[in-house]
N, CA, C and O atoms as CSV, one atom per row, in Angstrom:
chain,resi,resn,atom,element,x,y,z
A,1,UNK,N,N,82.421,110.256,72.820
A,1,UNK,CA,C,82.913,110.053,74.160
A,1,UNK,C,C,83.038,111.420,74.845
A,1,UNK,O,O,83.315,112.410,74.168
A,2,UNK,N,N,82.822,111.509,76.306
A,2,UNK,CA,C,82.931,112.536,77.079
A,2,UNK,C,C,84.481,113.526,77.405
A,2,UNK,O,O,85.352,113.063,78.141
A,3,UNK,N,N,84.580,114.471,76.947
A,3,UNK,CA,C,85.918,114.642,77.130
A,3,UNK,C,C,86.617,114.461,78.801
A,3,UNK,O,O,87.822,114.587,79.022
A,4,UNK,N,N,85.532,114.131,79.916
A,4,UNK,CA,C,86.240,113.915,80.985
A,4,UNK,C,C,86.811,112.648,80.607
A,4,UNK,O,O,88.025,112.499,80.466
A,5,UNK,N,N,85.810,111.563,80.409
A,5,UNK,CA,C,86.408,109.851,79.896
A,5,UNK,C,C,87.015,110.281,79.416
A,5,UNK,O,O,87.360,111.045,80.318
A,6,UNK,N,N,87.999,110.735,78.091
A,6,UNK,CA,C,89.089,110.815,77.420
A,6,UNK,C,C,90.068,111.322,77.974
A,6,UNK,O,O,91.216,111.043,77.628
A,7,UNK,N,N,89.711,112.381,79.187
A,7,UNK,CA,C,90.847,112.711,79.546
A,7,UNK,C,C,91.586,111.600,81.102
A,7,UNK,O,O,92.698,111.638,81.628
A,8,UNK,N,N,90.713,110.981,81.316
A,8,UNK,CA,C,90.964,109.659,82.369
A,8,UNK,C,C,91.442,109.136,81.309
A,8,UNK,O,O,92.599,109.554,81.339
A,9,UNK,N,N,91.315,108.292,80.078
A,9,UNK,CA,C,91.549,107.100,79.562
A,9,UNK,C,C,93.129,107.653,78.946
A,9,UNK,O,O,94.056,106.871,79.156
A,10,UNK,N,N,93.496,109.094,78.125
A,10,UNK,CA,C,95.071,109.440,78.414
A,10,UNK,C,C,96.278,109.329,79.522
A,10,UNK,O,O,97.490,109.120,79.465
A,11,UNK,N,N,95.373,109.564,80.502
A,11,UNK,CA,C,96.050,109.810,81.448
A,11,UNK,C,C,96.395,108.019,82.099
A,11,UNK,O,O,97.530,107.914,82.562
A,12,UNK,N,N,95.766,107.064,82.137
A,12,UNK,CA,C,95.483,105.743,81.974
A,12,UNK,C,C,96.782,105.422,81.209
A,12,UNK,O,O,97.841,104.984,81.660
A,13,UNK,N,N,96.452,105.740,79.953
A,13,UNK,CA,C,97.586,105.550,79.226
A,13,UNK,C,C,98.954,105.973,79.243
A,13,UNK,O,O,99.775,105.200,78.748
A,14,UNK,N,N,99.309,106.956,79.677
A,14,UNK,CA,C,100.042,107.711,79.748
A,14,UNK,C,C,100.724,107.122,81.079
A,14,UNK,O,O,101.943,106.955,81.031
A,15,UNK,N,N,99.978,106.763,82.374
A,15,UNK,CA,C,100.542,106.018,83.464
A,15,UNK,C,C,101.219,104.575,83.070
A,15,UNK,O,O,102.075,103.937,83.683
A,16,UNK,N,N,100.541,104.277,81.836
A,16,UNK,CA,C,100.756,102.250,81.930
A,16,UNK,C,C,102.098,102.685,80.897
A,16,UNK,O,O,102.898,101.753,80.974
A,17,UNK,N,N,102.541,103.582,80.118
A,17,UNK,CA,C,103.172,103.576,79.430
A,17,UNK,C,C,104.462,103.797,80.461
A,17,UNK,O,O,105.169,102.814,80.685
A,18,UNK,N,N,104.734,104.881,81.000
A,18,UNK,CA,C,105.329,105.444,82.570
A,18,UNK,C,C,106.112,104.081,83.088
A,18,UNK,O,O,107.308,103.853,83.263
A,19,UNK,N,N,105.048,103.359,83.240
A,19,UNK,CA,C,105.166,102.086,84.292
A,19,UNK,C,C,105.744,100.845,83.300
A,19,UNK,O,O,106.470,100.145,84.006
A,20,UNK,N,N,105.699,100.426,82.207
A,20,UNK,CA,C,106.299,99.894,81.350
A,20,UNK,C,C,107.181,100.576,80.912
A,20,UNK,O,O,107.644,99.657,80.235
A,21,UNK,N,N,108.068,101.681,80.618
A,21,UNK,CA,C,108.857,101.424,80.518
A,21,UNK,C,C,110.431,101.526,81.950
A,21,UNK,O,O,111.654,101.446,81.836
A,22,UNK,N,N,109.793,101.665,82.760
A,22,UNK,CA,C,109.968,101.691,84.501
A,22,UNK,C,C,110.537,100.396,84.619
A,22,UNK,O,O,111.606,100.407,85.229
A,23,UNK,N,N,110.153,99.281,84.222
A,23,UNK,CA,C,110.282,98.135,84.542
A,23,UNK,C,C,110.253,97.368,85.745
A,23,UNK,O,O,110.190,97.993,86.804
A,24,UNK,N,N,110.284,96.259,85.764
A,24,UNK,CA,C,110.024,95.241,86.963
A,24,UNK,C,C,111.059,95.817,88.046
A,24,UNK,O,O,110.753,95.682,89.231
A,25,UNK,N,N,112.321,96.481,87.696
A,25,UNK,CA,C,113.490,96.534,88.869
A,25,UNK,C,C,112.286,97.555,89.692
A,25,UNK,O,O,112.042,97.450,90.894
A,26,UNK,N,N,111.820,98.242,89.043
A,26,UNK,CA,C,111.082,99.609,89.631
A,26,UNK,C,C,109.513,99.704,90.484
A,26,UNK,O,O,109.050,100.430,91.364
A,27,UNK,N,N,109.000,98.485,89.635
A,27,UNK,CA,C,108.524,97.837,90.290
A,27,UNK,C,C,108.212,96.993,91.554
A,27,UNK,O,O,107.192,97.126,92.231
A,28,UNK,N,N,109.466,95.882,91.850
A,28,UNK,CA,C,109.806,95.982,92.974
A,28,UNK,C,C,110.083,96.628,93.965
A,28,UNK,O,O,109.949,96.146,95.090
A,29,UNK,N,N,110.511,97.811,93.762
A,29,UNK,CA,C,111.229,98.966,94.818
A,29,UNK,C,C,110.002,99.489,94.989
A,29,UNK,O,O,109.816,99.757,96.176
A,30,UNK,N,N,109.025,99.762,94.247
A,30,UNK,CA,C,108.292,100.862,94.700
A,30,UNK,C,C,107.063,99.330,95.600
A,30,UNK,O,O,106.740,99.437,96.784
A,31,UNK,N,N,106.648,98.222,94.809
A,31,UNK,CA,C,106.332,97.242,96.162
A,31,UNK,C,C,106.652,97.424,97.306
A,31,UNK,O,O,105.829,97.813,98.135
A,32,UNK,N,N,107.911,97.184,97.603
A,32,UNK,CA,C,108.921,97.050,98.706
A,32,UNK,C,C,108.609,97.876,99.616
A,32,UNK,O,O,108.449,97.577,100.800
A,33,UNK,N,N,108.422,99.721,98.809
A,33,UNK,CA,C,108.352,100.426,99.873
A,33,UNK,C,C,107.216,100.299,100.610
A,33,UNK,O,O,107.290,100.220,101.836
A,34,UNK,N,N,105.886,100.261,99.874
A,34,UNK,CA,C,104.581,100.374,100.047
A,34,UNK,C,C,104.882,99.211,101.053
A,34,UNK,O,O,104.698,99.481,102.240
A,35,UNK,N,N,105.318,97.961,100.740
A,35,UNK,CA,C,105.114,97.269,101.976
A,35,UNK,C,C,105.766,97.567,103.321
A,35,UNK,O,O,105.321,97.451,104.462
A,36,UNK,N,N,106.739,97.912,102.944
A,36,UNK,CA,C,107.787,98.358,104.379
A,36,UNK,C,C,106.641,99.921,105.416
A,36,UNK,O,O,106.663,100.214,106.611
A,37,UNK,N,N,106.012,100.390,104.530
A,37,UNK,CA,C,105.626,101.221,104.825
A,37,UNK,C,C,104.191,100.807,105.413
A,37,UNK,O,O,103.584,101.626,106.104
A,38,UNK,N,N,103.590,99.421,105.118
A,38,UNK,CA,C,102.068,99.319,105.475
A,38,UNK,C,C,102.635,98.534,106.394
A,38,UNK,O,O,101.930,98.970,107.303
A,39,UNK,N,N,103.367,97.680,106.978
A,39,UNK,CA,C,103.860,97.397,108.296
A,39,UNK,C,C,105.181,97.579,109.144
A,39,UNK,O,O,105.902,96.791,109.757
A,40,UNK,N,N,105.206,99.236,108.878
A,40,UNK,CA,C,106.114,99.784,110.157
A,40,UNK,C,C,104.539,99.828,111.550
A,40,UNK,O,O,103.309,99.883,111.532
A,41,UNK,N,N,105.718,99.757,112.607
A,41,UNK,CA,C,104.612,99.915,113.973
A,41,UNK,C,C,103.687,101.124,113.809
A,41,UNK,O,O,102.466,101.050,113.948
A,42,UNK,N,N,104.281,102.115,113.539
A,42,UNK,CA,C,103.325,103.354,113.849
A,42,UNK,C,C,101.803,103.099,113.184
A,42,UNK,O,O,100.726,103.093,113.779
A,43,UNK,N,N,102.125,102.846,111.449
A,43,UNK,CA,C,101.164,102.601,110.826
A,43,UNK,C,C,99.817,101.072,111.269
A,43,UNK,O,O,98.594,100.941,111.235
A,44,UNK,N,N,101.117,100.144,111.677
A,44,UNK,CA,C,99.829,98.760,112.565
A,44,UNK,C,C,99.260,99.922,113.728
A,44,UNK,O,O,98.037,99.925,113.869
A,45,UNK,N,N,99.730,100.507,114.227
A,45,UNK,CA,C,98.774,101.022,115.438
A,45,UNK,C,C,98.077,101.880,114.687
A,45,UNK,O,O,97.014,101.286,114.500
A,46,UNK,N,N,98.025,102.810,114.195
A,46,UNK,CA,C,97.221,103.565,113.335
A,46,UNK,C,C,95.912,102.998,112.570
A,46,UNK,O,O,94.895,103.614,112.253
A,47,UNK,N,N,96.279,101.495,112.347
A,47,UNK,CA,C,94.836,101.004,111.358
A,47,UNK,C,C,94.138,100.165,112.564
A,47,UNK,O,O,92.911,100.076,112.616
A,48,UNK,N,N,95.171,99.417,113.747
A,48,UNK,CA,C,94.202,99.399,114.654
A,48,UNK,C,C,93.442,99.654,115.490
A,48,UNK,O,O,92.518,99.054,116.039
A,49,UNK,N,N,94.241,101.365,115.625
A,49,UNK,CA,C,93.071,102.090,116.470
A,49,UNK,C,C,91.665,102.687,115.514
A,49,UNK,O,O,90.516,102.761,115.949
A,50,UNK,N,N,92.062,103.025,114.293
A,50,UNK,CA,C,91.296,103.586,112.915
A,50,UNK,C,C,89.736,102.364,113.280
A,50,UNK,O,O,88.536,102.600,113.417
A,51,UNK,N,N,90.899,100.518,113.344
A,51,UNK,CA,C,89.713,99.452,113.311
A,51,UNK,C,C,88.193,99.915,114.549
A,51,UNK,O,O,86.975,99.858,114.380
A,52,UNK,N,N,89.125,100.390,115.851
A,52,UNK,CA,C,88.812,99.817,116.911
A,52,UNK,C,C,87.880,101.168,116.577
A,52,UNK,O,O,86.732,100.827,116.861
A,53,UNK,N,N,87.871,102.236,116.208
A,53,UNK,CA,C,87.257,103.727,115.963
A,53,UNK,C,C,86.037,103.443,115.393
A,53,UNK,O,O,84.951,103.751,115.886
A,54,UNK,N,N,86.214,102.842,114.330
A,54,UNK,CA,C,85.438,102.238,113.042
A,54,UNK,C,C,83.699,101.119,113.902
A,54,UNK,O,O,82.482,101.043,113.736
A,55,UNK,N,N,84.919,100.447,114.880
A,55,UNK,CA,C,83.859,99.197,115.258
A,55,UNK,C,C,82.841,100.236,116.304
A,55,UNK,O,O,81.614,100.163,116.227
A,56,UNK,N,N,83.260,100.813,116.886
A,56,UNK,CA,C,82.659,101.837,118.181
A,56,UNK,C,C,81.504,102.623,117.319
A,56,UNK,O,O,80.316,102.601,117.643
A,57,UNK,N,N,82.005,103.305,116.205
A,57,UNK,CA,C,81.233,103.698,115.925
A,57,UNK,C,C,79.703,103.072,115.362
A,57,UNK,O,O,78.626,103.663,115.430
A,58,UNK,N,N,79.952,101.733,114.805
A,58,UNK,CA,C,79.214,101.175,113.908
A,58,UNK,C,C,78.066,100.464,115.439
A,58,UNK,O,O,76.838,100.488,115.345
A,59,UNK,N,N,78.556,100.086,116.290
A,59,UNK,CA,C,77.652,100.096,117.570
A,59,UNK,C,C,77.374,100.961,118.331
A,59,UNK,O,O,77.088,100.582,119.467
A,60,UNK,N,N,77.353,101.872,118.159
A,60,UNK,CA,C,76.673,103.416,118.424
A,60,UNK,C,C,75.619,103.751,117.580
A,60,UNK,O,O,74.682,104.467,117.934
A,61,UNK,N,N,75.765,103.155,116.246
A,61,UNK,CA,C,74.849,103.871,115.444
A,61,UNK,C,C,73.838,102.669,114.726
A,61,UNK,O,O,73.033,102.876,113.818
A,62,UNK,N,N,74.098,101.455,115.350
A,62,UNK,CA,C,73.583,100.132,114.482
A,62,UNK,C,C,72.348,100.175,115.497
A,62,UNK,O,O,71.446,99.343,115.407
């Protein structure tokens, strides 16, 4: 095996281990934030102007 793969597949490990023993309470919280955080306003306007950026471009260049 490649020592880059080995050093992804430790580090893999090393996260799931992290995260098990973290548990579900920790789990939730860190959900929670990610969600609180993917729909505050700033961020909805941010992915819909990102959308509206995205579409402009793709009919400019299609």
């Amino acid at each position: 095996m490649r020592p880059k793969t080995l050093f992804i597949l430790a580090i893999v490990a090393f996260a799931y281990l992290l995260g098990a023993r973290a548990g579900r309470e920790r789990y939730e919280q860190i959900t929670g934030a990610v969600s609180s955080f993917w729909n505050s306003p700033d961020v909805k306007k941010a992915r819909k102007k990102a959308k509206a950026e995205a579409e402009k471009a793709r009919r400019r260049y299609a």
